[in-house]
N, C-alpha and C positions, 0 to 999 in steps of 0.2 A: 504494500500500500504506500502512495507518495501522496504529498502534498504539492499541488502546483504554484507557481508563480508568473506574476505578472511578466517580467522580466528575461525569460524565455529560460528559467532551469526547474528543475525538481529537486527536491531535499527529502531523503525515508524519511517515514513517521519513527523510526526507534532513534533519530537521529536528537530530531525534532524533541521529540519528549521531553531530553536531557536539560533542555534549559527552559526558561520562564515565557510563556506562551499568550496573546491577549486574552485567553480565555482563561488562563489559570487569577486572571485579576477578576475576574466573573461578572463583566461586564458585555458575557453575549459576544464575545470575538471584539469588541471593541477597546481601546486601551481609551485611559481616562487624563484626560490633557488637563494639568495642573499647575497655574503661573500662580508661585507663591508673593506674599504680597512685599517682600524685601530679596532681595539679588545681591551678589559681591564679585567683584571683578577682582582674584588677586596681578601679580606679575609673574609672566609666565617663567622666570628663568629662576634658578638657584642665586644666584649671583646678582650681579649688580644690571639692573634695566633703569636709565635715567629716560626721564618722558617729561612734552610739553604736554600740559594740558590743555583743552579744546572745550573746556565745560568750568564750572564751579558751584559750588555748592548750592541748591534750591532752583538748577535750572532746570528746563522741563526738554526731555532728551524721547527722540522717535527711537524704536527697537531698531538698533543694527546703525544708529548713527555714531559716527566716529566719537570719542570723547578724548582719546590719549593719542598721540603719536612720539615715536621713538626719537631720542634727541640725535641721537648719530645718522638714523637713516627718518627721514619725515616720510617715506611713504609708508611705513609701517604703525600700523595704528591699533586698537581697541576699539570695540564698538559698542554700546549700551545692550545689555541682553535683553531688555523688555522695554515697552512704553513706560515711562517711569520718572520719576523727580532723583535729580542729585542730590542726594540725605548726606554724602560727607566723606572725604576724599584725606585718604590717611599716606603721608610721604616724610618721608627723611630727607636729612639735609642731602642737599643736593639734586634734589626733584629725583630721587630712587621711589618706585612706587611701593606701598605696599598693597595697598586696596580701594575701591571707590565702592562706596555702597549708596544701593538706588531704590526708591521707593516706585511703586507698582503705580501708573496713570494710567488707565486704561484707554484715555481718548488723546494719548498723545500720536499716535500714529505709528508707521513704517516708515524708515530711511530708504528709498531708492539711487542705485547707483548706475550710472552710463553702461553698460556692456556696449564694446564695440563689435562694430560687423567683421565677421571673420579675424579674430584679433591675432596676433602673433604671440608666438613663444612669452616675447618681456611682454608686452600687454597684459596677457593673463597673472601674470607672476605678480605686474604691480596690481592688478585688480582685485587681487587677492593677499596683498599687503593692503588694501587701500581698504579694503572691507573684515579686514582681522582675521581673516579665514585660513592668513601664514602660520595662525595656530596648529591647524586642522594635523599636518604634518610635522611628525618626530624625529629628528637625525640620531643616526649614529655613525660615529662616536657618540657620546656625552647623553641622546636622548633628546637635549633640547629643543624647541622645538627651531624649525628653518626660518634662519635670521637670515640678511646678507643679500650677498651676488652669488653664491655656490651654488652650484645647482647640485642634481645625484644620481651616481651611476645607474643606479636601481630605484625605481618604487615597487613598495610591496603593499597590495589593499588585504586588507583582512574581510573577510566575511566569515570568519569564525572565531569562535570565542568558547574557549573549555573548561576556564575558573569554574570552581564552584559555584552554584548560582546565580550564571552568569546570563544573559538573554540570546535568544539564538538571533545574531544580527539577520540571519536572509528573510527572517519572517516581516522584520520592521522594515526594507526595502521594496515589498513583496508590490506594492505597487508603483513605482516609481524608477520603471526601468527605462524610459528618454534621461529623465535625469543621471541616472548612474550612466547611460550612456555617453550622454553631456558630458562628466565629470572624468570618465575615460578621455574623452578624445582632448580634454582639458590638462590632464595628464600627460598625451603624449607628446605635447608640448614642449613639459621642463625636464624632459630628459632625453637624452640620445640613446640610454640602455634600457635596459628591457623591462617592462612593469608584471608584477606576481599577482595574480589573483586567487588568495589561498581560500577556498570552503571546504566544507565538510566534505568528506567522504560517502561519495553514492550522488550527490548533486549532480545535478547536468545543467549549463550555464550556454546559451547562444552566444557566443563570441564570436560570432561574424563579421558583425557590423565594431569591431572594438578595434580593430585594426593589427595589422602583425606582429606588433613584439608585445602585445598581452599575453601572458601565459599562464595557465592555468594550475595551483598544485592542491592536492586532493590532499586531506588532512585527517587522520582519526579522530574520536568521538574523545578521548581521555586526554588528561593534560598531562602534559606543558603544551599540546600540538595547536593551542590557539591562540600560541603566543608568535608575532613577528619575529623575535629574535632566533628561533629556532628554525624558523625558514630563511631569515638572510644569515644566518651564517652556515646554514647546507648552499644555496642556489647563489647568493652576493655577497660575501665578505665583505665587510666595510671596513675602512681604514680614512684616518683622517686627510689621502691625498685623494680616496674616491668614497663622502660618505653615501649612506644610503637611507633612505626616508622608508616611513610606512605611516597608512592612514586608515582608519575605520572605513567601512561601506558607506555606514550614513556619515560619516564626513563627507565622503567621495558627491554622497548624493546631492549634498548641501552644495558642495560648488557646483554641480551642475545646475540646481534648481538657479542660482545666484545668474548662472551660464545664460538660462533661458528666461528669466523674469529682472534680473536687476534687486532681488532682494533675499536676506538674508534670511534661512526659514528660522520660525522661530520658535523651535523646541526639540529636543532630541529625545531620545527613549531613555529610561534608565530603570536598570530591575533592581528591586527592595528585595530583600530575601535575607534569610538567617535565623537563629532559634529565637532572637529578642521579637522576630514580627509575628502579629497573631494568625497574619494569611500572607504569602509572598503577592505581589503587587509589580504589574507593568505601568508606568503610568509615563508621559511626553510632559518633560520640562522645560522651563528656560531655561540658557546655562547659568550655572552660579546660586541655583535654586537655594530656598534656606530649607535645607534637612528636617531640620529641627520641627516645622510649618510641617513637611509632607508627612513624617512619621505621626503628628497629633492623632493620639486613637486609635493608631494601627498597631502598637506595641503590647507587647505582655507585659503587665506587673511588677516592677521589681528595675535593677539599677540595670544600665546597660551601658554597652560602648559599640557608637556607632563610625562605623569605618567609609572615606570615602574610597570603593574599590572592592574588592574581596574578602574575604578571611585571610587568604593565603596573602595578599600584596599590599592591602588596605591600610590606610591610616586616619587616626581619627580624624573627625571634621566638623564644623557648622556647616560648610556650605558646600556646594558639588564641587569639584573641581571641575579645571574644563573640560579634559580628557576622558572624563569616569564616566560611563556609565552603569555602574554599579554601586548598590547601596547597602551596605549588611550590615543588620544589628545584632551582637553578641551578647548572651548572660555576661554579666561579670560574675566570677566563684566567689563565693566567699573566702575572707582572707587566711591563705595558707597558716598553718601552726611552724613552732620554731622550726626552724632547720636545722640538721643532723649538722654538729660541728664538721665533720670531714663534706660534706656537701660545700657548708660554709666557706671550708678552707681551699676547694675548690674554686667555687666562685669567687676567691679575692685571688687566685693566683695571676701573674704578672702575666703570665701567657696564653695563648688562646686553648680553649679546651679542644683537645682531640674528637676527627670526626672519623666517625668508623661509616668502613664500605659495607653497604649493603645491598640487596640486589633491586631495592625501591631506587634508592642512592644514582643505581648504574642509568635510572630509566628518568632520570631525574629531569633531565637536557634529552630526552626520546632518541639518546642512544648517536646525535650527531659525534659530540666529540666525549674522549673518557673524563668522567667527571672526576675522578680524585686525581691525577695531574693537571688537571686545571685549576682546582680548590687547592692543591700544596702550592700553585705558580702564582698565583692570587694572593693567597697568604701571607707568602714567604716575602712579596715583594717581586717575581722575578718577570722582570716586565716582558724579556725578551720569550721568554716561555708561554706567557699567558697569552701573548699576543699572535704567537706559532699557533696555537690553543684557538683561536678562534675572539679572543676577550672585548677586541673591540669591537665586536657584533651585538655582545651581548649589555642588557642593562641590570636595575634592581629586579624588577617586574621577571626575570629570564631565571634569577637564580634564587626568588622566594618561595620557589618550592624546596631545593636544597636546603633553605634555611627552615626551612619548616621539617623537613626530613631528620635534619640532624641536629637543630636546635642550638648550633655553631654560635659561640661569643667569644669577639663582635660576630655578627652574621659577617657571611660573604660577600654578601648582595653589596655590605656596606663598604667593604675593602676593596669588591672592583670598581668602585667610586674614585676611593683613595688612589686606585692604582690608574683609570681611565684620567683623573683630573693632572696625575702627577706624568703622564705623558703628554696630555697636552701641553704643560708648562712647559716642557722639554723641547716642545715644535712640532710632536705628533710624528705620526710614523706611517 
């Protein structure tokens, strides 16, 4: 038995199951569009983002209108997630952002932007600086998302997603296949190499009309396999002299819809799910939603910690972040009893605890590269190894299941940080 789609593939129903469905929100197959009545915009980078601002405090902003742009590069910009009031714009010296929070107006309108006719390669690029949608895409190295003039040897679209209680992306696309196509051919724009369109396993997807270097990779139902990192570092290696990007479907979709109308759509999907919710829930947000607002009512009893993201990768949050969409809320245990002095004396030692191979361990990374020479190369420090290894493919999100495997302190996830940031300072490789 399959499910059809709009979009010209099929996806099996055992596939299907595995994640959060419009009907498992029991709303009749329909998901339930919720613009909570506050939004936050943080900065998208780790590091330091200086921005002018386009807005201030109590002005009245159209959804998808510009409000920041980047002080180094001005095509690059932010754009208000909903019709809304500027409530209060939080920065450090130096105009470094940290957040703009906006209040919900429901008659302020839509920002419309130019699309040109048949546009070019840089067309598209600033039109998509010019409308914040340079979000939409992640590089690696670093994850960041794409700043600059760099373009990327590879793009990789996901349309699958294997986290635990995660939403099965091809269901939320399932009518809007001009747009995904839109967004393909907008795609093959900013890259000379070849673009990945990874789904599930048993899909069948018309790529006819997508043009020749889309390529299609079939993915199992079980994770890590609907994670980008595990595909570009089988099929595109990134390295900081060719990096490589990857983007959600409904990102993909959003700049098409942007492609063919001029405007910014304005709500993405994101799945609630975890032991803290009393029924898992699909519902279409703005980005930046307040958590806090969605959960009202839907929670079990009792203290919780809700994570923007997964179990496995998540951290906590007030508000969505831009990239998530996934929402989990977790019991919290009650507070452990003393701990066994030799535990204790454990946990203060100076060096990191020992991580034992196991055969979950091996299947950790789906078996691309061996995992305990890459986690002793990580470790240790040894760049030139980790990077033989695969490391600048991979991010936190790549090796949060390792960390959840072996419960590793610090995690790993955190040292291929240490180790991705401390070769870029070096000039990258």
């Amino acid at each position: 038995m399959v499910s059809r789609h709009a979009i010209g593939l099929t996806v099996p129903t055992s596939d299907r199951s595995r994640g959060l469905r419009p009907s498992d929100a029991g709303a009749n197959a329909m998901t339930e569009t919720r613009i909570t009545n506050e939004a936050l915009i943080r900065s998208p980078f780790r590091g330091d983002f200086r921005v002018e601002l386009l807005v201030k405090p109590g002005d009245l902003v159209a959804q998808g209108q510009p409000v920041l742009r980047a002080t180094k590069a001005h095509a690059f910009t932010m754009t208000a997630p909903m019709s809304a009031r500027v409530a209060s714009v939080d920065m450090d010296r130096g105009h470094r952002l940290n957040s703009i929070l906006f209040y919900y107006e429901p008659d302020a309108g839509r920002h419309a932007f130019e699309v040109p006719d048949s546009p070019s390669g840089a067309e598209i690029w600033t039109l998509l600086a010019n409308t914040g949608l340079w979000r939409a895409f992640r590089q690696r190295p670093g994850f960041a998302p794409a700043f600059g003039e760099v373009r990327p040897s590879a793009i990789v679209v996901m349309a699958h997603d294997t986290r635990p209680g995660a939403g099965c992306p091809l269901d939320w696309v399932q009518e809007r296949g001009a747009e995904i196509k839109a967004g393909l051919a907008a795609l093959s724009t900013l890259t000379q190499g070849p673009i990945f369109l990874v789904k599930p396993r048993g899909a069948e997807i018309d790529m006819r009309s997508a043009g020749g270097r889309v390529r299609t990779i079939e993915a199992p139902a079980t994770h890590p396999w609907g994670l980008a990192g595990i595909h570009i570092l089988r099929h595109a290696p990134a390295s900081f002299t060719h990096p490589v990007w990857d983007i959600h479907i409904e990102a993909l979709a959003d700049i098409g819809a942007l492609m063919r109308t001029g405007h910014i759509p304005e709500t993405r999907h994101v799945a609630l799910s975890g032991p803290g919710m009393r029924n898992p829930l699909l519902l279409k947000v703005q980005p930046g939603a307040d958590i806090r607002e969605l959960l009202l009512g839907k929670v079990v009893p009792g203290k919780h910690l809700v994570l923007s993201g997964s179990p496995i990768d998540g951290t906590p949050a007030r508000w969505l972040s831009w990239g998530s969409r996934q929402i989990t809320v977790l019991t919290e245990p009650e507070p452990a009893g003393r701990r066994h002095w030799l535990r204790a004396a454990l946990g203060r030692s100076s060096r990191p605890l020992p991580v034992i191979p196991t055969a979950g361990l091996d299947q950790a990374l789906g078996g691309t590269v061996p995992v305990m020479p890459l986690i002793r190369a990580i470790s240790s420090g040894d760049t030139e190894s980790a990077i033989a290894l695969g490391a600048l493919s991979l991010v936190e999100e790549d090796l949060a299941l390792v960390d959840y495997i072996t419960q590793a302190d610090p995690p790993i996830a955190a040292q291929l940080r240490l180790l991705i940031d401390q070769v870029a300072e070096e000039g990258g490789i």
